[in-house]
MDTraj code that builds the backbone (N, CA, C; nanometers):
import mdtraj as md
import numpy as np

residues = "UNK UNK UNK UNK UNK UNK UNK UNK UNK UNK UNK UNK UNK UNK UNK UNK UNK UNK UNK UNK UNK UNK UNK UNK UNK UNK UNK UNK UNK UNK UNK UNK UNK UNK UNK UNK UNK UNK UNK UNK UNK UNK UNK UNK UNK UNK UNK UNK UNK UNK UNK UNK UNK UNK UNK UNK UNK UNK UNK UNK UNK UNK UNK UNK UNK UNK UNK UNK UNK UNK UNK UNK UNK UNK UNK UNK UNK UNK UNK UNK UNK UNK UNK UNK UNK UNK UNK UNK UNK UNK UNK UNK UNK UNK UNK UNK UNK UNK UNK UNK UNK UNK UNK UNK UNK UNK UNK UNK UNK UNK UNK UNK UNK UNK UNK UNK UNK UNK UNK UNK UNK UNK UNK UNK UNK UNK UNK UNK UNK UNK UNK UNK UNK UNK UNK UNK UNK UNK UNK UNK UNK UNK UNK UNK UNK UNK UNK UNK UNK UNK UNK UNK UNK UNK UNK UNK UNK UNK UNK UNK UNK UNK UNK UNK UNK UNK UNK UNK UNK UNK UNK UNK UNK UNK UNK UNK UNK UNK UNK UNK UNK UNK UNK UNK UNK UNK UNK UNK UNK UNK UNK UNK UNK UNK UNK UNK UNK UNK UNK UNK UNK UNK".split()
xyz = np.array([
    [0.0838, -0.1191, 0.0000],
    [0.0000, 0.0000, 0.0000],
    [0.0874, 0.1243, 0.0000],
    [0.0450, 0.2288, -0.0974],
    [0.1180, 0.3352, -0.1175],
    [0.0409, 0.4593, -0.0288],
    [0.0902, 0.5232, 0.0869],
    [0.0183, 0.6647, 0.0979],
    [0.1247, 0.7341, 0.1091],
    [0.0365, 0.8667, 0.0626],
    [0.1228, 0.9799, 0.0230],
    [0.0615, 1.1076, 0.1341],
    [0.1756, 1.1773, 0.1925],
    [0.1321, 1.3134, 0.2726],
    [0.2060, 1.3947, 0.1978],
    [0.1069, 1.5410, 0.1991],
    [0.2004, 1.6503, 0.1307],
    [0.2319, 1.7366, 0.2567],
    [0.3564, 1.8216, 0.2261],
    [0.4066, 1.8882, 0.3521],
    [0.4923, 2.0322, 0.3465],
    [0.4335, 2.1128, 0.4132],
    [0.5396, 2.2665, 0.3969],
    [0.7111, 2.2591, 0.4643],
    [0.7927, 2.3154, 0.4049],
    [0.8602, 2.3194, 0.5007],
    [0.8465, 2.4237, 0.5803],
    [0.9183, 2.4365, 0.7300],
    [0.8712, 2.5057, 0.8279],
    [0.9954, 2.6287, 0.8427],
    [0.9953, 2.7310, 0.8777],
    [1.1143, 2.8187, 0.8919],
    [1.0815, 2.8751, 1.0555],
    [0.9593, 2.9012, 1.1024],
    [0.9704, 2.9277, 1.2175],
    [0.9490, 2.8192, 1.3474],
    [1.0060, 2.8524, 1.4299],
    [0.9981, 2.7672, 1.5305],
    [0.9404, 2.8116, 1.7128],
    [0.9472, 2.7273, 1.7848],
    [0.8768, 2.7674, 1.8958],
    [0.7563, 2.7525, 1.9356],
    [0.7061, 2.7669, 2.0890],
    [0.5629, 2.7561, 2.1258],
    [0.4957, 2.8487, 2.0805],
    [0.5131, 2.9894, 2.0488],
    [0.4235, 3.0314, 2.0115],
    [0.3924, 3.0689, 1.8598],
    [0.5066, 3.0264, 1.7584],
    [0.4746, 2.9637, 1.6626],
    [0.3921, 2.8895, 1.6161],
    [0.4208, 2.7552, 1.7175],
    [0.3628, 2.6624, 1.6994],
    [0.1775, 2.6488, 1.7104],
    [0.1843, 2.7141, 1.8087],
    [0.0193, 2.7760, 1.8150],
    [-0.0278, 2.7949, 1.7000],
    [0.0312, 2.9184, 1.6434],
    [-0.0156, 2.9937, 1.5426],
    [-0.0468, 2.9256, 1.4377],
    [0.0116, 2.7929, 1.3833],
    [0.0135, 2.7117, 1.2970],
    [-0.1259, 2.6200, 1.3493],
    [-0.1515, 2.5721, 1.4875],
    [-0.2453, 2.4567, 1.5297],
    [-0.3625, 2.5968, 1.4427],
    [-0.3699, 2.7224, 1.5065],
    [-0.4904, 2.7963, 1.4786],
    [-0.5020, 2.7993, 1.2728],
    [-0.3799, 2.7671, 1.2712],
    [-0.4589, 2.7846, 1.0970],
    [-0.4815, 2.6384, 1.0397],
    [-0.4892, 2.5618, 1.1392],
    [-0.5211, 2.4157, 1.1187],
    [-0.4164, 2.3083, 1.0293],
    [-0.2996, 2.3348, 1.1191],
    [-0.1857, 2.2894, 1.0948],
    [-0.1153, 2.2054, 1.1696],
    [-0.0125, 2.1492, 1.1357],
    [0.0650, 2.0400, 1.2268],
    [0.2249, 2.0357, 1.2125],
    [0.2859, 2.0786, 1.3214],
    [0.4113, 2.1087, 1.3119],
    [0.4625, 1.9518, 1.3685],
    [0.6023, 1.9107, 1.2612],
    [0.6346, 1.7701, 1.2862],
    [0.7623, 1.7962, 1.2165],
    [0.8480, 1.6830, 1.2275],
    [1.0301, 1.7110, 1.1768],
    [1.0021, 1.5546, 1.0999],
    [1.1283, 1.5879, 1.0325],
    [1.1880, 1.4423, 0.9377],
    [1.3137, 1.4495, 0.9384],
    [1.3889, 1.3410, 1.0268],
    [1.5145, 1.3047, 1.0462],
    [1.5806, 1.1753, 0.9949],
    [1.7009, 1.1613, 1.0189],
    [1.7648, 1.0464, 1.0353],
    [1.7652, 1.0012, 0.8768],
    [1.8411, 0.8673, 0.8670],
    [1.8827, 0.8482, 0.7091],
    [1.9676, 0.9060, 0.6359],
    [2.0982, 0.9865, 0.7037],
    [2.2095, 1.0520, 0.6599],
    [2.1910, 1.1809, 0.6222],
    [2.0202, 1.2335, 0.6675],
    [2.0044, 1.4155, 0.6351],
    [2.0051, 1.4759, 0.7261],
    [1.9835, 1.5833, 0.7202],
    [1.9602, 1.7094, 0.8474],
    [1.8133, 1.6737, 0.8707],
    [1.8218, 1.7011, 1.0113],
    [1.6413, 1.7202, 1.0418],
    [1.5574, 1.8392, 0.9567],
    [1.4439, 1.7870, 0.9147],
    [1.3812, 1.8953, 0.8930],
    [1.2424, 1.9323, 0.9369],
    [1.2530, 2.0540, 0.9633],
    [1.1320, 2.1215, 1.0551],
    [0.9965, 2.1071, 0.9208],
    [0.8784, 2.0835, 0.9172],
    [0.7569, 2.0259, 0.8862],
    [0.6512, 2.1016, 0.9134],
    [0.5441, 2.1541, 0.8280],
    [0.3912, 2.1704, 0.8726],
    [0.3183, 2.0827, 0.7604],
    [0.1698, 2.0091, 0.8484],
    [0.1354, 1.9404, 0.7720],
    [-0.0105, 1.9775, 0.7852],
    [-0.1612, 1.9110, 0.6932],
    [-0.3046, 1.9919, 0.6875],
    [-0.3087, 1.8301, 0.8497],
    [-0.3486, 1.9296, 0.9531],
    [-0.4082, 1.8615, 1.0890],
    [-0.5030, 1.7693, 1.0349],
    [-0.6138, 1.7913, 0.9704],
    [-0.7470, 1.7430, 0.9753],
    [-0.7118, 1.5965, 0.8848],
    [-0.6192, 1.6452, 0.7810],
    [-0.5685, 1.4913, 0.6923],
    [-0.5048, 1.4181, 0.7615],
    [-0.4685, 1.4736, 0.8397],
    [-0.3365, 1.3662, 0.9217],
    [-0.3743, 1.2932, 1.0079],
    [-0.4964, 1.3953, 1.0827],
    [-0.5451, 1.3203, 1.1836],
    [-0.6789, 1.1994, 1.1462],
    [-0.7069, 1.1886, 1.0628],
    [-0.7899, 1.0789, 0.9469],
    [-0.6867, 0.9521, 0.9423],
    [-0.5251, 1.0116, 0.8779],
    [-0.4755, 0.8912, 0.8536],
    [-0.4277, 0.8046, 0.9705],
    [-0.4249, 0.8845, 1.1084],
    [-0.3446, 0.8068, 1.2114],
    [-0.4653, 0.7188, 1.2483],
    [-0.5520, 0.7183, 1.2317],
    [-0.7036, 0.6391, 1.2668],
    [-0.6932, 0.5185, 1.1743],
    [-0.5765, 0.4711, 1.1184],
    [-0.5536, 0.3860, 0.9952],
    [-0.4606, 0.2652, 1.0810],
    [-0.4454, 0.1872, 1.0486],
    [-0.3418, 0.0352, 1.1215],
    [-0.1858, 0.0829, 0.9955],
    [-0.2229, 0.0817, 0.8855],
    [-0.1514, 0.1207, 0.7743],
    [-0.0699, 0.2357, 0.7529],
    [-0.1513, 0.3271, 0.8100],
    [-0.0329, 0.4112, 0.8656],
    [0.0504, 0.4144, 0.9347],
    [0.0805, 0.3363, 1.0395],
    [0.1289, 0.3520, 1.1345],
    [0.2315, 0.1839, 1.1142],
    [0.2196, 0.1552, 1.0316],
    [0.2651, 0.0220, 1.0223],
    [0.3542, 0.0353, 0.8059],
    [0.3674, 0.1139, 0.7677],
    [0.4039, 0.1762, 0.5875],
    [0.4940, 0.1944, 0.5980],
    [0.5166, 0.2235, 0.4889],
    [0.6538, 0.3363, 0.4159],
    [0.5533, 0.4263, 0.3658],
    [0.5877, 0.5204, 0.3699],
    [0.4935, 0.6894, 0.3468],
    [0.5985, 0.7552, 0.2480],
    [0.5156, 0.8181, 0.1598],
    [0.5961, 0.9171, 0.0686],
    [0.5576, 1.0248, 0.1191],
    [0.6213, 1.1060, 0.1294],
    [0.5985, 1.2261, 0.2127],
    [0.6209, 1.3552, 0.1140],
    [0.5724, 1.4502, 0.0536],
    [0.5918, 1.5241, -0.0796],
    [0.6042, 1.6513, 0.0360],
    [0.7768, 1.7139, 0.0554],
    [0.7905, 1.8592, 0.1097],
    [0.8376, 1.9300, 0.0056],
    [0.7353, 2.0548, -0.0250],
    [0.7354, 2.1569, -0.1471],
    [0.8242, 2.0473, -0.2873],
    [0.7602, 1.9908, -0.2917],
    [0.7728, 1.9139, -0.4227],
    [0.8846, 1.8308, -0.4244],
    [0.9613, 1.7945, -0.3206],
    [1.0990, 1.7213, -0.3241],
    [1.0236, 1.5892, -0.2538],
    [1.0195, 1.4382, -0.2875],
    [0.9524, 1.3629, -0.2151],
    [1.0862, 1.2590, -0.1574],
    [1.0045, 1.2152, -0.0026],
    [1.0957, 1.1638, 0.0409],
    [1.0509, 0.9796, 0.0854],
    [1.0846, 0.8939, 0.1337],
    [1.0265, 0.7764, 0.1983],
    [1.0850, 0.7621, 0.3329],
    [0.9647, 0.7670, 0.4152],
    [0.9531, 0.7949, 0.5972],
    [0.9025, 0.6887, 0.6489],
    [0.9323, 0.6664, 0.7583],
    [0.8065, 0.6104, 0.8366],
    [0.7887, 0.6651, 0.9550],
    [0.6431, 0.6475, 1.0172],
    [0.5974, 0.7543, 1.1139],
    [0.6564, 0.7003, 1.2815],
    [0.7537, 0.7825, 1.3594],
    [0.7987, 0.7257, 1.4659],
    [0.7116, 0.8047, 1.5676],
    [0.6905, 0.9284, 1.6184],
    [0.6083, 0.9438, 1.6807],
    [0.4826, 1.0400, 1.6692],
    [0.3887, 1.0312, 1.7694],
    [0.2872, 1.1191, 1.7288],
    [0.2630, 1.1733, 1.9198],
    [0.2837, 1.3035, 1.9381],
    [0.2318, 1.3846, 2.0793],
    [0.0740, 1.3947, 2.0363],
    [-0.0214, 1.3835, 2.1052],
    [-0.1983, 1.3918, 2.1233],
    [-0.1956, 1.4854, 2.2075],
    [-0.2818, 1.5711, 2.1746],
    [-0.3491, 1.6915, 2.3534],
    [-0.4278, 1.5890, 2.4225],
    [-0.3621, 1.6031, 2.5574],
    [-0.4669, 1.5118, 2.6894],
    [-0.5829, 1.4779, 2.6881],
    [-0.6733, 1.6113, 2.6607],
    [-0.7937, 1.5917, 2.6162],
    [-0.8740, 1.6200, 2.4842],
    [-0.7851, 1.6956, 2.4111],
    [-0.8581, 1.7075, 2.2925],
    [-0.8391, 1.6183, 2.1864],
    [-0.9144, 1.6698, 2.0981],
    [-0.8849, 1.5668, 1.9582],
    [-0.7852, 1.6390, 1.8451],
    [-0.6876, 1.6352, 1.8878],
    [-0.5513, 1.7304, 1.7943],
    [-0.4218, 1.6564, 1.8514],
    [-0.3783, 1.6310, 1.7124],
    [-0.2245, 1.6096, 1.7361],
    [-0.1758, 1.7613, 1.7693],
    [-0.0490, 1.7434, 1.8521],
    [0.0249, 1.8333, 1.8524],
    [0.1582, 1.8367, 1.7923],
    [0.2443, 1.7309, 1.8047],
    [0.3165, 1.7399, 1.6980],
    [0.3466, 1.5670, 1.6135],
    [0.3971, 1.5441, 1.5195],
    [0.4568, 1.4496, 1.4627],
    [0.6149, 1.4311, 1.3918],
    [0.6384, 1.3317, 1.4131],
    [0.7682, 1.2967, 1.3643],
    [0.8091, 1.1539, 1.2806],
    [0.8663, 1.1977, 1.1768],
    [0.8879, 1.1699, 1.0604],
    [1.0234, 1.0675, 1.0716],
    [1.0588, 0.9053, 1.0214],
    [1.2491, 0.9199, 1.0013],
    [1.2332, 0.8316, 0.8765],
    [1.3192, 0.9023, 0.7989],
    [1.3665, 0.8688, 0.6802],
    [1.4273, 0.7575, 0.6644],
    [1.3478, 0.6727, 0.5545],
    [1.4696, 0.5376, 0.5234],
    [1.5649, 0.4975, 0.4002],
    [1.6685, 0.4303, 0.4114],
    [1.7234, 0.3983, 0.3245],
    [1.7043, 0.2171, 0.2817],
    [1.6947, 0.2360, 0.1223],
    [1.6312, 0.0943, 0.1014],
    [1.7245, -0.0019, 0.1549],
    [1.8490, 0.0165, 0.1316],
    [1.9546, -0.1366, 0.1983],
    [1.9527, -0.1067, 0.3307],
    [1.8690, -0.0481, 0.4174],
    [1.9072, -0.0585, 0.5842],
    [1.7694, -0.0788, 0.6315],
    [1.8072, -0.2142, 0.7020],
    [1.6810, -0.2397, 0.7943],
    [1.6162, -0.1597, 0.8755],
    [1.4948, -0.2119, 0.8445],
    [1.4074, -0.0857, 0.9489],
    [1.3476, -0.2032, 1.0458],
    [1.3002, -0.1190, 1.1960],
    [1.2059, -0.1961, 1.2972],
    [1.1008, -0.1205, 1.3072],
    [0.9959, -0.2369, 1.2837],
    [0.8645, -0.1704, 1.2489],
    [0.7316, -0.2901, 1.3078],
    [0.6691, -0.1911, 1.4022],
    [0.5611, -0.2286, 1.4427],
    [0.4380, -0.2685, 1.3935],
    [0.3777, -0.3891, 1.3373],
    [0.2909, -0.3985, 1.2085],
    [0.1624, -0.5154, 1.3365],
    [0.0275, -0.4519, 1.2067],
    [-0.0458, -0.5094, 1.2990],
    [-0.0288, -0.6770, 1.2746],
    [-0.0937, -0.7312, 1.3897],
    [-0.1064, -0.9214, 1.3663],
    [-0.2876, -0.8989, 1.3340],
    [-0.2809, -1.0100, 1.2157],
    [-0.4343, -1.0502, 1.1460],
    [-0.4567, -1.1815, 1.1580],
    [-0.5315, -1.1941, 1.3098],
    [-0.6289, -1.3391, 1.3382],
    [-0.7034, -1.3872, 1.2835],
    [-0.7329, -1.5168, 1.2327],
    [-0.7758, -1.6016, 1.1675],
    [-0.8521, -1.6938, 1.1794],
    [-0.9313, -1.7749, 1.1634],
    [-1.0035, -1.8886, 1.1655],
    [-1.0692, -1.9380, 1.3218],
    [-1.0567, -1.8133, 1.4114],
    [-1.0927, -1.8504, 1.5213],
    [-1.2140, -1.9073, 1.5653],
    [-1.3188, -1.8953, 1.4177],
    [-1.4463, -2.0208, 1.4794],
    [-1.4153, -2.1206, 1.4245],
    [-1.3076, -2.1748, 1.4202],
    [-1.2986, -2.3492, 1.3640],
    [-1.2268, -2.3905, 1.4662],
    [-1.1206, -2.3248, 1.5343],
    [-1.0589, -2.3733, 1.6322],
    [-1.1231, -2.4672, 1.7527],
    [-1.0712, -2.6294, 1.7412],
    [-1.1364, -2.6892, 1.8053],
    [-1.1988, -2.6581, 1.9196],
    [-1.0933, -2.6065, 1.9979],
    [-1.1378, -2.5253, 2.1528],
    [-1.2136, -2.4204, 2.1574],
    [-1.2468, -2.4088, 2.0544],
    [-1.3795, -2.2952, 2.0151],
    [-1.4886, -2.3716, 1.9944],
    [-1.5266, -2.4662, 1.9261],
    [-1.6492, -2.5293, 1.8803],
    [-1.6571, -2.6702, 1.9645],
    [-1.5743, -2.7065, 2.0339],
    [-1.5546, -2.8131, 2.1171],
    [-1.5938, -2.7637, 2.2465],
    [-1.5270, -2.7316, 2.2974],
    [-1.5167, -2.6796, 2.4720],
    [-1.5727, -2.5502, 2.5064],
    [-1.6380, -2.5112, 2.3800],
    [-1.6751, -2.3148, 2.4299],
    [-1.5932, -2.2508, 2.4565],
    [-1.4522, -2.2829, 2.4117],
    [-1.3437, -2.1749, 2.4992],
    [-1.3619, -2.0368, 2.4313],
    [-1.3094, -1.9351, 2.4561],
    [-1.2911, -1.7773, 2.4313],
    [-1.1257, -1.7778, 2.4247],
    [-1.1233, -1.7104, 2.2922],
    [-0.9603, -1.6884, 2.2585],
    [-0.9539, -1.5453, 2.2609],
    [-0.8323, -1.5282, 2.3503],
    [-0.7893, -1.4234, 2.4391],
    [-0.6621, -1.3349, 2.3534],
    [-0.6528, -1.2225, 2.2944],
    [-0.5020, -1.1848, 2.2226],
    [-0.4551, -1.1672, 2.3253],
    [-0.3147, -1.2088, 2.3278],
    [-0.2778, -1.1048, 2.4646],
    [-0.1644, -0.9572, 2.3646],
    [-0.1355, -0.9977, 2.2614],
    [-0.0443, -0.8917, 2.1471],
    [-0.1546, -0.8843, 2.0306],
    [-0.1568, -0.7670, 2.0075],
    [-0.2429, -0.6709, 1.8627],
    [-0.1349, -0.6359, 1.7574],
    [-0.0009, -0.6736, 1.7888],
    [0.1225, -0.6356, 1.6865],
    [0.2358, -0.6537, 1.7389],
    [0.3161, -0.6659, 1.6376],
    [0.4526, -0.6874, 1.6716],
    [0.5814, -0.6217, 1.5826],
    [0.6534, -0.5960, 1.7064],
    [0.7908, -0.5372, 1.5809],
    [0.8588, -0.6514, 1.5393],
    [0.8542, -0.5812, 1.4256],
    [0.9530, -0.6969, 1.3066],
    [1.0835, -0.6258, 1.2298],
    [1.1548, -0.7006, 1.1694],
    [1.2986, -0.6386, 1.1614],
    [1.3097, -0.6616, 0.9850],
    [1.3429, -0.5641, 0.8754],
    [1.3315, -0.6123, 0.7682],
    [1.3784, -0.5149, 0.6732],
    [1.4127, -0.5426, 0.5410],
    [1.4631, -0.4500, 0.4381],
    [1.3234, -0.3758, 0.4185],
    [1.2704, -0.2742, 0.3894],
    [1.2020, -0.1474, 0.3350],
    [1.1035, -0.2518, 0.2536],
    [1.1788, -0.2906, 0.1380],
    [1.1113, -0.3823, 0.0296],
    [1.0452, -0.5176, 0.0921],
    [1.0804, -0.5411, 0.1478],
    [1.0276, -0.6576, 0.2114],
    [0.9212, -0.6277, 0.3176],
    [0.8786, -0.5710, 0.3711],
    [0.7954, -0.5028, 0.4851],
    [0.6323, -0.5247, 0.4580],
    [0.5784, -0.6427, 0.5246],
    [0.4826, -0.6726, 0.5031],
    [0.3588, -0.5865, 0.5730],
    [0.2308, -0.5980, 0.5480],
    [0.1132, -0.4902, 0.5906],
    [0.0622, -0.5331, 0.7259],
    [0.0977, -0.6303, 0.6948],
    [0.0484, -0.7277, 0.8864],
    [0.1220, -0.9054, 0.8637],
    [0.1208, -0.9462, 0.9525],
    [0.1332, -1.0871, 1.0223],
    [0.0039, -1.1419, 1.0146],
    [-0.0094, -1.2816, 0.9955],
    [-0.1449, -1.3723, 0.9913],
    [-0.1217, -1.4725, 1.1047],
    [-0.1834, -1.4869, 1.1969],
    [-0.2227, -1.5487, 1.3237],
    [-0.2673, -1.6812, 1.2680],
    [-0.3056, -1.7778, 1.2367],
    [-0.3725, -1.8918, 1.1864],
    [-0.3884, -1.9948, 1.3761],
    [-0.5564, -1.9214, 1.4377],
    [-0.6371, -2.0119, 1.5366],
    [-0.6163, -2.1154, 1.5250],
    [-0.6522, -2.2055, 1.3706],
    [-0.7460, -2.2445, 1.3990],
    [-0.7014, -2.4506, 1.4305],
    [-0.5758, -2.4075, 1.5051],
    [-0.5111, -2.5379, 1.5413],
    [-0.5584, -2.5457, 1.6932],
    [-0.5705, -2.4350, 1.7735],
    [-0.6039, -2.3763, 1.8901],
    [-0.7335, -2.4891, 2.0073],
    [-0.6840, -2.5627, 2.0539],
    [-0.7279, -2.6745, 2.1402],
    [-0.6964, -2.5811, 2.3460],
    [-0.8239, -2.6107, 2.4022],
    [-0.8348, -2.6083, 2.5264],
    [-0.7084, -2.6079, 2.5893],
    [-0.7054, -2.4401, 2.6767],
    [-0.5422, -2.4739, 2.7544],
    [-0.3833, -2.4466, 2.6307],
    [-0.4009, -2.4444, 2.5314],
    [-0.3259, -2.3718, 2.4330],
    [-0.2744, -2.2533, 2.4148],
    [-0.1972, -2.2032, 2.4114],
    [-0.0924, -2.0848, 2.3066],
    [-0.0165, -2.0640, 2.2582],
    [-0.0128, -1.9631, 2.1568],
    [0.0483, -1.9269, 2.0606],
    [0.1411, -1.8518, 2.0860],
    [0.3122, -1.8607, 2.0947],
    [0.3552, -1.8014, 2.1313],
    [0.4271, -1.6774, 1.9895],
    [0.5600, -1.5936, 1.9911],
    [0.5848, -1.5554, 1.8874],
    [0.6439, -1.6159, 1.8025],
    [0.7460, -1.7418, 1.8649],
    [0.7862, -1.8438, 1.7575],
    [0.7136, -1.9730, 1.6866],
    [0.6049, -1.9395, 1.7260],
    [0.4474, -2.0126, 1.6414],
    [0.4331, -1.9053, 1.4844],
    [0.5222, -1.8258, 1.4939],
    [0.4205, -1.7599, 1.3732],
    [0.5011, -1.7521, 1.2441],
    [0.4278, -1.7490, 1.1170],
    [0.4899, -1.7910, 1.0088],
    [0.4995, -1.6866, 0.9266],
    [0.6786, -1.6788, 0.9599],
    [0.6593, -1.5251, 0.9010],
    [0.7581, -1.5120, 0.7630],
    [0.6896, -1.3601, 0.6830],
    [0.7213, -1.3967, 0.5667],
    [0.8700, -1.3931, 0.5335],
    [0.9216, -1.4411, 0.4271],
    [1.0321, -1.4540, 0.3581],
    [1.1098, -1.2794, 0.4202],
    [1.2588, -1.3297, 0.4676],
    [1.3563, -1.1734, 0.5049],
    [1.2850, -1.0623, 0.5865],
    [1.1757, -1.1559, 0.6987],
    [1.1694, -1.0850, 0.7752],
    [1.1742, -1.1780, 0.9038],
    [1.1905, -1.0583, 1.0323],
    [1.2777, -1.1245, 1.1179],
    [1.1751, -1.0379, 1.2913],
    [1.1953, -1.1355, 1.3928],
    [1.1224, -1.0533, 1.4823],
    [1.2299, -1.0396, 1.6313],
    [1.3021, -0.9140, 1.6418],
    [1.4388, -0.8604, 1.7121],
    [1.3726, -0.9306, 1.8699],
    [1.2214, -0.9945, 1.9055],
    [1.2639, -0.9874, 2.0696],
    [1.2908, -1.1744, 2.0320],
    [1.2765, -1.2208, 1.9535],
    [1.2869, -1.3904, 1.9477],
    [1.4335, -1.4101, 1.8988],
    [1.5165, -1.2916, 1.8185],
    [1.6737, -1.2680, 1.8762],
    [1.7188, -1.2506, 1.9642],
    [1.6333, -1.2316, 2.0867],
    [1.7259, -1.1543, 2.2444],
    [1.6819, -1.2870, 2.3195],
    [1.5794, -1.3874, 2.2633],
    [1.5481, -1.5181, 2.3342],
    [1.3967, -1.4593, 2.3712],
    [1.3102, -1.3717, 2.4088],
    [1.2097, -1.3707, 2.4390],
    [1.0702, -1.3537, 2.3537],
    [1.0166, -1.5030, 2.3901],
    [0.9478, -1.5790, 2.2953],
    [0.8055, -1.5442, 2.3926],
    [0.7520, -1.4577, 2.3524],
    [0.6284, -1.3785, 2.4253],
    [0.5057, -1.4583, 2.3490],
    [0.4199, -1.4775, 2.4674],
    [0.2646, -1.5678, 2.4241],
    [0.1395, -1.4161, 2.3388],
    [0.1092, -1.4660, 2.2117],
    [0.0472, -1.4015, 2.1311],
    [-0.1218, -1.3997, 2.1499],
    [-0.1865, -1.5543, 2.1859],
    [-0.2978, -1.5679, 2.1744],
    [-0.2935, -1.6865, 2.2841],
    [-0.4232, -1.7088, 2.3509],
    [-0.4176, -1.8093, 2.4273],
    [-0.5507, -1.8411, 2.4467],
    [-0.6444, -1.9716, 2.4270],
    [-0.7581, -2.0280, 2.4222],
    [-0.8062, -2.0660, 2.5817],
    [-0.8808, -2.0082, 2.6007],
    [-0.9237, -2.0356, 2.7757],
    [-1.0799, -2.0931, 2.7688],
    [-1.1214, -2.1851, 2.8380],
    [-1.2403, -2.2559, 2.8482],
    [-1.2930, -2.2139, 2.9676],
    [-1.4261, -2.1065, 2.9600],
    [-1.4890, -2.0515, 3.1129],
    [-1.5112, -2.1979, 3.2097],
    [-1.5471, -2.1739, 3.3484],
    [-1.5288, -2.2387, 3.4196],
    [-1.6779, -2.3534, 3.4113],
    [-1.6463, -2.4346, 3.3552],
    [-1.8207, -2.5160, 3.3424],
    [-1.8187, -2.5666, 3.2049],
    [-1.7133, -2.5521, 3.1106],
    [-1.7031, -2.5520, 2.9741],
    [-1.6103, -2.6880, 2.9674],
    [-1.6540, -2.8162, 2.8742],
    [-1.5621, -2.8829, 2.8547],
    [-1.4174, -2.8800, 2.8187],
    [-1.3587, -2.9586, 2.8181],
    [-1.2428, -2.9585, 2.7107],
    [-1.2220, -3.0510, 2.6042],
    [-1.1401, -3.0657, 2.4963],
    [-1.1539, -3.1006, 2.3672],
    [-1.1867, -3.2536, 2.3842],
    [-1.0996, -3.3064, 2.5442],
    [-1.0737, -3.4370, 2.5085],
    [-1.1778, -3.5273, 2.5770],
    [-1.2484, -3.4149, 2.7118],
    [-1.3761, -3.4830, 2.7341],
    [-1.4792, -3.5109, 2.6577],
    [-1.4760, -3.3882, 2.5329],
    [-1.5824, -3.4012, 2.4435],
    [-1.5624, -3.4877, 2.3517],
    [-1.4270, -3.5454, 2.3713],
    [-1.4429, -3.6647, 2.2109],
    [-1.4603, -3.8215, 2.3049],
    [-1.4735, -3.8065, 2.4403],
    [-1.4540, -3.8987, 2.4673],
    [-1.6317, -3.9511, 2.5502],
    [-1.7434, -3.8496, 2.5615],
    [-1.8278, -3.8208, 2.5578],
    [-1.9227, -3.8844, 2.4186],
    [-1.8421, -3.8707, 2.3215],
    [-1.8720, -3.8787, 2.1282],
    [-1.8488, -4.0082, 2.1176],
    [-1.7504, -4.0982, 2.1722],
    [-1.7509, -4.1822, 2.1542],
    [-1.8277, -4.3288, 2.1903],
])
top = md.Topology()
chain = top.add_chain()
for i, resn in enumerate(residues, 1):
    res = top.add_residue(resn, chain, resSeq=i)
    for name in ("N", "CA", "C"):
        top.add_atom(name, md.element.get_by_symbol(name[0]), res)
traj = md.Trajectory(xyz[None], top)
């Protein structure tokens, strides 16, 4: 998936700059890193704040168009007002295609009404992770991870080295050894399990 933000560059700086820009319905944000100078950013608030409401955004490579020079980013952070509905600022870092990037992408669950411990025992499958960072060339950088339930039996989980991931990509905490539980099938209290019920069947 391709999205594109267009963007001013910024010359003034400061809080009360920065105001001045939220009041004309603007968004002050930088783009660093990748062997350039930082650069100071205003972007249209109301578009931006549409796209962060996206899984895809926040998980891309973004072309980012400043006064007509385009660049490829991905989005590292975003400041929110406490209570309102406005970013306050965003930040931008630039990539280069031969250098790995770490990137937080959503996980896409699967087949969870076939899972035996679903249609067997009544269990309820629990995420305990909505995403994961993954480690990978630019080009290779997939839109999400696929979860596949539907092996998922009473008392079961899925940990991160359960998951089948695509070709030259890589997940940095199952390099440090920590193999974190993803999904886990729990049977409420009164609910069979797989093996009483086949043995019930028989």
């Amino acid at each position: 998936m391709s999205i594109e933000i267009s963007a001013n560059s910024r010359k003034l700086h400061g809080t009360g700059a920065n105001r001045r820009l939220r009041i004309q319905g603007r968004l002050p944000g930088v783009i660093y890193g990748g062997g350039g100078a930082t650069q100071s950013i205003d972007l249209d608030h109301k578009d931006l704040y549409y796209k962060l409401k996206t899984d895809a955004f926040h998980a891309s490579i973004l072309s980012i168009d400043v006064d007509g020079k385009k660049e490829q980013v991905l989005l590292r952070d975003v400041q929110m007002h406490p209570f309102k509905q406005q970013v306050l600022h965003i930040d931008f870092q630039r990539i280069k295609q031969d250098q790995k990037i770490n990137v937080k992408i959503p996980l896409n669950f699967i087949n969870a009404d076939v899972a035996p411990g679903v249609k067997l025992s009544g269990g309820i499958i629990s995420h305990v992770a909505t995403e994961i960072e993954i480690s990978c060339l630019p080009k290779d950088l997939p839109e999400s991870i696929t979860v596949d339930l539907s092996e998922m039996v009473a008392g079961s989980t899925i940990h991160t080295s359960d998951l089948n991931l695509p070709e030259n990509v890589e997940i940095p905490a199952l390099l440090r050894g920590d193999n974190q539980p993803i999904s886990s099938l729990i049977v409420p209290r009164g609910g069979e399990t797989a093996s009483e019920s086949d043995e019930e069947s028989a």
